[in-house]
N, C-alpha and C positions, 0 to 999 in steps of 0.2 A: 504494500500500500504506500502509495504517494505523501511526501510532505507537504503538509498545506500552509503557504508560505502569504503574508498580506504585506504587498508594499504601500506605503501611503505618500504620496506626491504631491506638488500641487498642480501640475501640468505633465501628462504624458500626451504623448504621440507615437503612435506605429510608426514604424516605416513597411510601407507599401510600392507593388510595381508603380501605385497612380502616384503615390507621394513626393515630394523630389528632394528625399531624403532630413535627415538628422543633423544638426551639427553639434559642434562644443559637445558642454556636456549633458546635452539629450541622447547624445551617441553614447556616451560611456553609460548613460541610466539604461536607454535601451539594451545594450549590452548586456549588463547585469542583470536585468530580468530575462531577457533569452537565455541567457545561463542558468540560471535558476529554475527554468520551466523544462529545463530536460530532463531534472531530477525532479522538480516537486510541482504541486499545482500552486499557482501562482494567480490569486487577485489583485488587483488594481483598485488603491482607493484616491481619486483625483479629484481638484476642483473644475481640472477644463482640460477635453480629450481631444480628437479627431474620430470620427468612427474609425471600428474596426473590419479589420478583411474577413471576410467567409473562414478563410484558413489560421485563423491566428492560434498563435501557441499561449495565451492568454484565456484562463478561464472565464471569470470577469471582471470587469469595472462596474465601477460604483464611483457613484458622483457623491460629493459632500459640498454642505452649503459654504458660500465663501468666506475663508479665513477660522472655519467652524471643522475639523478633521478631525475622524473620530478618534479617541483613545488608544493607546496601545492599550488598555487592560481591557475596554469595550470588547477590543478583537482576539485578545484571547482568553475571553472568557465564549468568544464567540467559535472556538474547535480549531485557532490558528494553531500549529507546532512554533510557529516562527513571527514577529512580525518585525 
């Protein structure tokens, strides 16, 4: 069984064939959570995304109101291994 892993952000972005990529360090975050998601399941908790692709290696996102993210102890009290 999968680790279930919640990162919490305040802006993520996929990179997508339609996107025209990442830079700085939205690269190195993206990064990190693709690394992450080959081993564990992986939510996303953001205030502001871009949709995601059909194919993504992202379980879900979750939107939180702005400046308001929720708790580490919210999320794992919520069945995270990891947040």
């Amino acid at each position: 069984m999968n680790k279930k892993v919640a990162i919490i952000t305040k802006y993520f972005v996929e990179i997508t064939p339609e996107s025209d990529g990442v830079r700085g360090a939205g690269l190195y975050i993206y990064s990190f959570i693709y690394s992450l998601s080959l081993c564990c399941d992986v939510d996303v908790y953001c205030e502001e995304n871009t949709p995601m692709s059909k194919d993504s290696h992202i379980k879900n996102i979750f939107h939180y109101e702005k400046d308001n993210p929720p708790s580490s102890e919210d999320l794992e009290k919520g069945g995270y291994d990891f947040v």
